[in-house]
DRENTORPA-230722 format. One line per field, with one value per residue (C-alpha): residue number from 1; x, y, z; residue in one letter. Coordinates in Angstrom, 3 decimals. Layout:
BEGIN
seq <- c(NUM:...) $
u <- c(X:...) $
v <- c(Y:...) $
w <- c(Z:...) $
type <- c(A:...) $
END
This chain:
BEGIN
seq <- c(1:2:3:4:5:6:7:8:9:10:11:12:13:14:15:16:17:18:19:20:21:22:23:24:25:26:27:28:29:30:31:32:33:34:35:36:37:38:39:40:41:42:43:44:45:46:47:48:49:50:51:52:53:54:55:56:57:58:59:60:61:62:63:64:65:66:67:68:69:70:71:72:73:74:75:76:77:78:79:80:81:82:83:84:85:86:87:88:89:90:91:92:93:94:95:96:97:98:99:100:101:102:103:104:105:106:107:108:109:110:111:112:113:114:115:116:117:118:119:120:121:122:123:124:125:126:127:128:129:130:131:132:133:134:135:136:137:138:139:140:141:142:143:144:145:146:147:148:149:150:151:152:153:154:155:156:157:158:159:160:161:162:163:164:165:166:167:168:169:170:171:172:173:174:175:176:177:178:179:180:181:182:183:184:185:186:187:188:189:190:191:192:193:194:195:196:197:198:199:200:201:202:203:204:205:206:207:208:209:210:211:212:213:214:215:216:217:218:219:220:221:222:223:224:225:226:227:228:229:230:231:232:233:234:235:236:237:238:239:240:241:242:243:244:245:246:247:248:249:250:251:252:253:254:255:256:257:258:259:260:261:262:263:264:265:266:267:268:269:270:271:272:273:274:275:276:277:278:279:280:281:282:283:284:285:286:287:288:289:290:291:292:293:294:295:296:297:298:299:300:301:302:303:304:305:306:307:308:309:310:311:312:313:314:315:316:317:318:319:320:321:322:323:324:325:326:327:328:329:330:331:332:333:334:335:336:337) $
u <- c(122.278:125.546:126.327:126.157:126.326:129.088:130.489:134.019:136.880:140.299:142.722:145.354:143.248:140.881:138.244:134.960:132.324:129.645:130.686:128.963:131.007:131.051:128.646:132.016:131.644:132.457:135.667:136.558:135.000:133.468:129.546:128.149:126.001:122.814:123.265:119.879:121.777:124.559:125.330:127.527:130.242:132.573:135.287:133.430:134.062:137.232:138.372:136.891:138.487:141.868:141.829:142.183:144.336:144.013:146.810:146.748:144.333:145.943:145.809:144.667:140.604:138.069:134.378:133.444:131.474:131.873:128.204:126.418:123.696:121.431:120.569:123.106:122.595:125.447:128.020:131.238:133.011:133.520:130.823:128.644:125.708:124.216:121.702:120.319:118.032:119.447:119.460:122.785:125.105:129.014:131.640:133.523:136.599:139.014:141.799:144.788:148.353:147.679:146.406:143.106:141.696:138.282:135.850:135.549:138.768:141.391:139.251:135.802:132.633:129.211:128.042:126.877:124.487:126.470:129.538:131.641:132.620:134.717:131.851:133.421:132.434:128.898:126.301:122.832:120.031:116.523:113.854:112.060:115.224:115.261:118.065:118.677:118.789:121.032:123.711:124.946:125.592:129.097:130.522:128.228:127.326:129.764:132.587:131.026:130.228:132.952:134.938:132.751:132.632:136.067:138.428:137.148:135.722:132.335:130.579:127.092:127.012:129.908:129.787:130.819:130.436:130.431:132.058:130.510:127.116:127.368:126.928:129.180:128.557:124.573:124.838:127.262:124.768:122.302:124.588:125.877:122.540:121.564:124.493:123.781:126.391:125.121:125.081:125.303:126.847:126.606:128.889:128.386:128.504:125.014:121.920:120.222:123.013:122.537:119.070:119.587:121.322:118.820:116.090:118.749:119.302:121.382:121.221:122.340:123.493:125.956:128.319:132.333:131.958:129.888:133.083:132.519:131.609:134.112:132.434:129.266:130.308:131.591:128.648:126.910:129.348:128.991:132.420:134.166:134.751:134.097:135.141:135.343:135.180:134.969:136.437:133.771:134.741:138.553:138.940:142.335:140.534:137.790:140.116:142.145:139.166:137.984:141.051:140.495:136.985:138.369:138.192:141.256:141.874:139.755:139.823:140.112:138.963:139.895:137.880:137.339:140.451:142.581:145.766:146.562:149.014:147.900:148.355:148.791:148.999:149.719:150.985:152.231:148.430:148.150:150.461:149.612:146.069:146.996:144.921:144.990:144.245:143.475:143.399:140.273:139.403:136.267:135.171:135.696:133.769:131.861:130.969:128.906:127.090:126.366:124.596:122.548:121.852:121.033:118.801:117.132:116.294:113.906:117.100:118.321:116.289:117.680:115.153:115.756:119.284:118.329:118.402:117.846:117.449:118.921:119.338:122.949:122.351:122.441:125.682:126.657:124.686:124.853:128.648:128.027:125.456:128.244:131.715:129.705:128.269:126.302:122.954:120.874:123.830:122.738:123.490:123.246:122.318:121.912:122.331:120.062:121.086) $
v <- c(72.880:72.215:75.112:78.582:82.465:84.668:88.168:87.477:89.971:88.988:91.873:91.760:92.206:94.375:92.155:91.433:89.213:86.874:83.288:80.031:78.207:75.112:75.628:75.667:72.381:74.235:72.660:72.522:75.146:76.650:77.224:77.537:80.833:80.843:84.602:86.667:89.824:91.602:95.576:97.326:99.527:102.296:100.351:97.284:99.633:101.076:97.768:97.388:100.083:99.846:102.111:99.636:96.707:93.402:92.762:88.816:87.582:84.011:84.218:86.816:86.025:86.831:87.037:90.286:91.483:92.598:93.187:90.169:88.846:85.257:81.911:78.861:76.709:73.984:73.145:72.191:69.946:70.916:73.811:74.278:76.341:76.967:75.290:75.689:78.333:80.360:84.018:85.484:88.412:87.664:90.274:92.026:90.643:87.902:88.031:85.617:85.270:88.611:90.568:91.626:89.688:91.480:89.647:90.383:91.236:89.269:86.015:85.451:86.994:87.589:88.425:85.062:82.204:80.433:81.998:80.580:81.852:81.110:80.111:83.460:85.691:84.776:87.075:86.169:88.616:89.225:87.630:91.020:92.812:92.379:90.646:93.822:96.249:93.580:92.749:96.906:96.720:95.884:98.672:101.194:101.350:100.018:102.019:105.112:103.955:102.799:106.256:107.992:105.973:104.488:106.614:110.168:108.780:111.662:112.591:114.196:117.511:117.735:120.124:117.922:117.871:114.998:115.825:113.449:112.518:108.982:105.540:106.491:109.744:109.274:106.770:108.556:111.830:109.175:107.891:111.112:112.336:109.205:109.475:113.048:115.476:118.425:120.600:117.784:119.783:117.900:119.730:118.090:119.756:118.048:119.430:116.204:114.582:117.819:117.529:113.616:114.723:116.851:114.139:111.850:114.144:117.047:120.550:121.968:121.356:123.462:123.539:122.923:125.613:128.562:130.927:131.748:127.937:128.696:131.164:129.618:126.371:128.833:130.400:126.684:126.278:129.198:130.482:127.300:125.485:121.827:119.092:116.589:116.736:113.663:113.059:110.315:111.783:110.996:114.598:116.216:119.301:118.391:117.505:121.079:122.655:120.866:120.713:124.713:124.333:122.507:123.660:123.384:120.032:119.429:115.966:115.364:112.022:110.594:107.652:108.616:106.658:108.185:107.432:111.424:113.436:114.770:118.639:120.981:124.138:126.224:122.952:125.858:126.038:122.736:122.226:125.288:124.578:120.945:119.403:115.842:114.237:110.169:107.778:105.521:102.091:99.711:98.232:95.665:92.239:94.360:97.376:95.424:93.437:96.612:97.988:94.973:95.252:98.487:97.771:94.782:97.373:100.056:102.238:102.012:101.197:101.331:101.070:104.293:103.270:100.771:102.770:99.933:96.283:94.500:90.849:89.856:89.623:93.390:93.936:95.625:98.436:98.843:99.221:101.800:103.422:103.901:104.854:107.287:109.041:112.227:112.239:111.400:109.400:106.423:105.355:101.841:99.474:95.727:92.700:89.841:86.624) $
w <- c(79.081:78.145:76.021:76.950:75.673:76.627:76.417:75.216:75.383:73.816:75.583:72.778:69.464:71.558:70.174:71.560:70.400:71.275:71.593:72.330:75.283:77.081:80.643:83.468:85.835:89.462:90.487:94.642:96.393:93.615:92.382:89.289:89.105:86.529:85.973:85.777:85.544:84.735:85.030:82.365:83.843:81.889:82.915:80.754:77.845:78.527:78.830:74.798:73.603:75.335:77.778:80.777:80.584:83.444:85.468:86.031:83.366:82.309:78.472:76.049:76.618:79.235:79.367:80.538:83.471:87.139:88.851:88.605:90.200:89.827:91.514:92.227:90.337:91.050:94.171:93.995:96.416:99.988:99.195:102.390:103.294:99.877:98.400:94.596:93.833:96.048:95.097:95.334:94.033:93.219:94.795:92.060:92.794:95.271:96.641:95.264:96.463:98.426:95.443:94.505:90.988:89.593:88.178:84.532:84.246:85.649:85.717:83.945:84.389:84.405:80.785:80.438:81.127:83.599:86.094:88.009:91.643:94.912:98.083:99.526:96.927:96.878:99.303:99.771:98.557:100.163:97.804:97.265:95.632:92.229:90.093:87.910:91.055:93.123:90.044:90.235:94.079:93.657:92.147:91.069:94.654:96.669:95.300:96.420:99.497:100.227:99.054:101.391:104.574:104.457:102.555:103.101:106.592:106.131:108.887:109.466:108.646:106.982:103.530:100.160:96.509:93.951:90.841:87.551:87.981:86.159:87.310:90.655:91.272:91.440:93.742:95.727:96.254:97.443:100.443:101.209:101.891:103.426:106.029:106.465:104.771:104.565:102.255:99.291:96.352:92.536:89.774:86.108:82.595:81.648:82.745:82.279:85.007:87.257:87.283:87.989:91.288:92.637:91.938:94.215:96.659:96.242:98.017:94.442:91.683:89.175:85.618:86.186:83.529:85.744:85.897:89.633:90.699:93.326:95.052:94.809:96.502:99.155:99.661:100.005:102.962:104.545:103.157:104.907:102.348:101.529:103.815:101.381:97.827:95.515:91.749:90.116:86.770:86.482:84.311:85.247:85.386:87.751:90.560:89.931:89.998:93.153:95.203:94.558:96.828:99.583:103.326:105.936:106.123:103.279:101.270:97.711:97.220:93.422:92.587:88.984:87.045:84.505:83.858:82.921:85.352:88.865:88.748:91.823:90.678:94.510:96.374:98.606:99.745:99.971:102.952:104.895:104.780:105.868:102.929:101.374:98.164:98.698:96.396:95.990:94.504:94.109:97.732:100.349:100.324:104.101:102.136:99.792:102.683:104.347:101.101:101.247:104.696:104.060:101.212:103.000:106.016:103.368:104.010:100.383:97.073:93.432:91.163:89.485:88.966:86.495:82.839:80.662:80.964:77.284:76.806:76.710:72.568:72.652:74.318:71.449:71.652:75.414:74.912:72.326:74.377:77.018:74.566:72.377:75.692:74.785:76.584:78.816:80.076:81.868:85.463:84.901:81.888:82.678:81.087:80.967:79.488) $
type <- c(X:X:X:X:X:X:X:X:X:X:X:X:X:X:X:X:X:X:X:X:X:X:X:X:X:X:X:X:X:X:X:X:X:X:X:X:X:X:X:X:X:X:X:X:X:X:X:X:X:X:X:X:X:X:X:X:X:X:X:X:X:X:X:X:X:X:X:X:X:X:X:X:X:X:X:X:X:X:X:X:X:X:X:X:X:X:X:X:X:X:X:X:X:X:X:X:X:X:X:X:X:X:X:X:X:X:X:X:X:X:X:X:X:X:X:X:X:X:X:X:X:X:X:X:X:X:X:X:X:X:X:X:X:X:X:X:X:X:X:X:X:X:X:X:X:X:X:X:X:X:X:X:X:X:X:X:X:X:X:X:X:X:X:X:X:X:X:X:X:X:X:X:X:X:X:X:X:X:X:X:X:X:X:X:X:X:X:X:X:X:X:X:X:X:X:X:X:X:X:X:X:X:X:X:X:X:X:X:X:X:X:X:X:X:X:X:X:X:X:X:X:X:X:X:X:X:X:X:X:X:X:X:X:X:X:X:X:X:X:X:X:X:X:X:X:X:X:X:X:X:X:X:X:X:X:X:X:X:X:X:X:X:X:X:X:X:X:X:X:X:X:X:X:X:X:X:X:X:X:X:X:X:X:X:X:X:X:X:X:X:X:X:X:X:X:X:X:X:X:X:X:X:X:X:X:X:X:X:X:X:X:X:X:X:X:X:X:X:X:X:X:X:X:X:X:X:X:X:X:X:X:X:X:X:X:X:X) $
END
């Protein structure tokens, strides 16, 4: 094949279409990635409709997509220890010159027949996980995971909540109750998504609306408190409402983006209490080989994170599935090409 179907993004017209490309030749320590499958992230669409702009894309086009998963297919020179057919899932992102590049982004990506990738950001798969379920580990998964082990540092026992039950926040009930916070608290406006949470593992579930929320996540605690709680919904609101919920020395952990102000409104409380709010983005290059550790031990399993599989044809809709929201919301749709 010589000619290939891609996703294409041009970042200055906001323009994306389908396009038919030449299949990339993987240059020096590069390989060529036949891509089974491809997840869709928010941050695919925001990127769409403007709300997200890359920082060191070279030019004004991209093809989109940051999980991907598939089989090599080629090796470039002075590539070692792969062999074709392997099965394999790309990291979202490299670093360059001391900065982090995503994939999808900054440099292009997965929606596509063919994708190129550095040796280093290629991690091998077991052959019983499936393309679709392997594609949304970086990300969808790893970003929570890594917000909960890393940043906010949980331990057993510890009382949390997950604010936004989407893509993220799903996955991040699952860990949490895999690592063994306790109680596991899910707050989303949709009953749908609450429901969701339960079915992955919450203690309970409630509505950001429910005027005494507060004292019911108190009562969950035991009137402590929550240790931790995490922002996977990027909503100014959610994260005054949550930093409300916190313990002592409680954590606010924002890994929902927005690019809307952070409001305190009793920072007074804040400091005598001894609180913190952290700051949290995507995952390290371990955090996704732990997942698939994890996954290849029976410890994890993501089939019902998989909403929709759509060939890469139907992009379209999957994007409009994702900006016009409403419900059921999914937690993941996936491309394959």
């Amino acid at each position: 094949m010589t000619v290939m179907l891609a996703g294409r993004l041009n970042v200055k017209t906001r323009t994306f279409s389908l396009e038919d490309l030449p299949v990339p030749r993987p240059g020096s320590g590069q390989v060529l990635v036949k891509v089974e499958a491809a997840g869709v992230c928010l941050s695919d669409a925001h990127l769409v409709e403007g709300g997200l702009t890359p920082l060191f894309l070279e030019g004004d086009t991209v093809t989109l997509g940051h999980e991907v998963a598939g089989t090599v297919a080629e090796l470039g020179s002075g590539v070692t220890g792969w062999q074709p057919g392997a099965r394999v899932l790309l990291q979202a992102g490299e670093k360059r010159g001391g900065a982090v590049w995503t994939r999808g982004v900054d440099y292009d990506g997965g929606w596509a027949e063919y994708a190129l990738a550095s040796e280093a950001t290629l991690v091998p798969i077991p052959d019983d996980l499936p393309f679709e379920q392997a594609a949304i580990i970086p990300d969808a998964v790893s970003t929570p995971w890594a917000a909960i082990t890393t940043t906010a540092a949980v331990r057993p026992a510890q009382p949390v909540a997950v604010w936004g039950i989407g893509g993220l926040g799903a996955h991040a009930v699952q860990l949490l109750r895999m690592i063994g916070a306790a109680p596991v608290i899910a707050v989303d406006p949709l009953p749908e998504a609450r429901d969701r949470a339960l079915q992955f593992g919450a203690d309970a579930a409630y509505d950001p609306a429910d005027p005494v929320l507060r004292a019911k996540l108190l009562a969950e605690t035991g009137g402590g408190g929550l240790a931790v709680a995490f922002d996977f919904a990027g909503v100014p609101a959610v994260r005054e409402q949550a930093v409300t919920c916190l313990a002592p020395g409680g954590k606010l952990v924002l890994a929902g983006l927005t690019d809307k102000p952070l409001v305190i409104t009793n920072g007074t409380h804040l400091s005598y209490f001894q609180q913190q709010i952290l700051g949290h983005y995507g995952s390290t290059d371990q955090h996704v080989r732990e997942l698939v550790e994890l996954v290849g031990r029976r410890r994890l399993e993501f089939s019902r994170s998989v909403t929709d599989v759509l060939p890469l044809a139907e992009v379209g809709q999957a994007l409009e599935r994702l900006l016009r929201g409403g419900s059921p919301a999914p937690i993941r749709l996936v491309l394959t090409p």
